[in-house]
C-alpha positions in Angstrom: 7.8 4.6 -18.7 9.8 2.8 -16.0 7.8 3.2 -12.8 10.0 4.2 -9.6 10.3 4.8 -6.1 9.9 8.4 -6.1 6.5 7.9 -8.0 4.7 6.9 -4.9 6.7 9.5 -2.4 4.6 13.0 -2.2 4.4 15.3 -3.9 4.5 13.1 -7.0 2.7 10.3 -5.7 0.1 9.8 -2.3 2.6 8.1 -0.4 3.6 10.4 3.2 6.4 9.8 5.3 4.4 10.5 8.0 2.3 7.7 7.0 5.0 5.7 8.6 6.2 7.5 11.1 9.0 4.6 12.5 10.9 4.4 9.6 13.4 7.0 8.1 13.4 7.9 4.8 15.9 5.6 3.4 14.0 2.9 5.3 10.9 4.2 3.8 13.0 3.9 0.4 13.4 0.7 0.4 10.3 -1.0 1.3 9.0 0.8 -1.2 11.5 -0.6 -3.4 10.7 -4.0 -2.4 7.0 -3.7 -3.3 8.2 -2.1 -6.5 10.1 -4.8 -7.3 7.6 -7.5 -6.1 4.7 -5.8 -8.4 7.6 -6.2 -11.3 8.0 -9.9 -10.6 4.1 -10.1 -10.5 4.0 -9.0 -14.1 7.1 -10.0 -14.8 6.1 -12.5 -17.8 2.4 -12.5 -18.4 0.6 -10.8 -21.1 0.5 -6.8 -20.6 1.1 -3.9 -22.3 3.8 -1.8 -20.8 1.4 0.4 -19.4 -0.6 -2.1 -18.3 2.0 -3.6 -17.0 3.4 -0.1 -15.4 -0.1 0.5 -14.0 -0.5 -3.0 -12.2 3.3 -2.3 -10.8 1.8 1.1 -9.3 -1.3 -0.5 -8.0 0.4 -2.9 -6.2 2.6 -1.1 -4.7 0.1 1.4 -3.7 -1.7 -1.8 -2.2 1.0 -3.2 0.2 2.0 0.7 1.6 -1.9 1.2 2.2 -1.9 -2.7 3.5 1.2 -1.6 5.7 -0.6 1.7 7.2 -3.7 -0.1 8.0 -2.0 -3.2 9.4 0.3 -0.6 11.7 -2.7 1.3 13.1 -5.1 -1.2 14.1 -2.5 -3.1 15.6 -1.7 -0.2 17.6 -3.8 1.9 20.6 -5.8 4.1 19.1 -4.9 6.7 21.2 -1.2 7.3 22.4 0.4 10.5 24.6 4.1 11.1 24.8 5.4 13.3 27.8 6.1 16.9 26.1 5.5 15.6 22.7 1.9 15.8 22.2 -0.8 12.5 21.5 -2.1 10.9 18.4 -5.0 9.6 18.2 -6.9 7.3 14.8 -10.7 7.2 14.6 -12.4 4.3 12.7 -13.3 6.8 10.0 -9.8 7.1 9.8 -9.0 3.5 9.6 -12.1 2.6 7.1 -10.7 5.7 4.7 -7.1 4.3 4.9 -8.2 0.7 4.1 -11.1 1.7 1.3 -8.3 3.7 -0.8 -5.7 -0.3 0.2 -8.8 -1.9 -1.4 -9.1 0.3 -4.6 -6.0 -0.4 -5.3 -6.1 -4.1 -4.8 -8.9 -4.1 -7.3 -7.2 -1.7 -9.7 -4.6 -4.2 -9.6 -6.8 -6.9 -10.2 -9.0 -5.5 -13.2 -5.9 -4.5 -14.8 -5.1 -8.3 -14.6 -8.0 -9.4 -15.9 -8.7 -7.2 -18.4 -5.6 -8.0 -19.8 -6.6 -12.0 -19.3 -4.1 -12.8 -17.3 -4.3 -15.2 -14.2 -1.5 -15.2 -11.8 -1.9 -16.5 -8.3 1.2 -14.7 -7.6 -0.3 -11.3 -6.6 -2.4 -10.9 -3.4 -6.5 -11.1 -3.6 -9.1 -10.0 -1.1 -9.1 -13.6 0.6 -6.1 -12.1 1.7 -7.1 -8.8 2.7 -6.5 -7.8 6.4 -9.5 -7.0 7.9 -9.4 -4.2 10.0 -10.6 -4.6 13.6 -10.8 -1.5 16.0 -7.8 -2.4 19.3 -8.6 -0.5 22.5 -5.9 -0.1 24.9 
């Protein structure tokens, strides 16, 4: 089964919009696609199954959205008002949830990998990881 963008939008997949709440839809559309097709050029090649190689593709790009999220937030206040429109606010619970379920993914992606026996150094690994770090404006 080909994997594709609308896998990783909700409800289908765990991917919300309002998880990036800068971008459009079609903008959300094609980052996604752009993981999507970097995870295919990851595996692109090496010894998988297609469903291993289908599963690595998902993990991935459930890696780099979840990667993106955390990377947005703790780069941001954790606390923001808007005149007539309300605040938002992220706690570090928040923060440590969204970058546990990045991690699992990352290592889904990985065990996938190697349990197949493959070694690329063209997917990301947790010396890569972004650490995230609480900002206080």
């Amino acid at each position: 089964m080909a994997v594709a963008v609308a896998d990783f939008l909700a409800p289908r997949g765990t991917i919300e919009p309002a998880l990036f709440p800068l971008e459009s839809e079609p903008v959300l559309a094609a980052r996604l696609n752009e993981y999507l097709t970097q995870g295919q050029q990851n595996v692109a090649g090496l010894a998988l199954t297609q469903e291993q190689a289908d599963d690595a593709v998902r993990s991935y790009v459930y890696y780099r959205s979840y990667d993106a999220i955390v990377d947005r937030i703790v780069t941001s206040p954790n606390s923001v008002s808007f005149a007539d429109q309300g605040s938002v606010s992220y706690s570090s619970a928040q923060i440590q949830q969204l970058a546990a379920k990045r991690d699992r993914y990352l290592d889904d992606y990985t065990a996938i990998l190697a349990a197949a026996g493959t070694v690329t150094n063209s997917g990301p690994s947790r010396d890569s990881v972004t650490i995230p770090v609480r900002v206080t404006w």
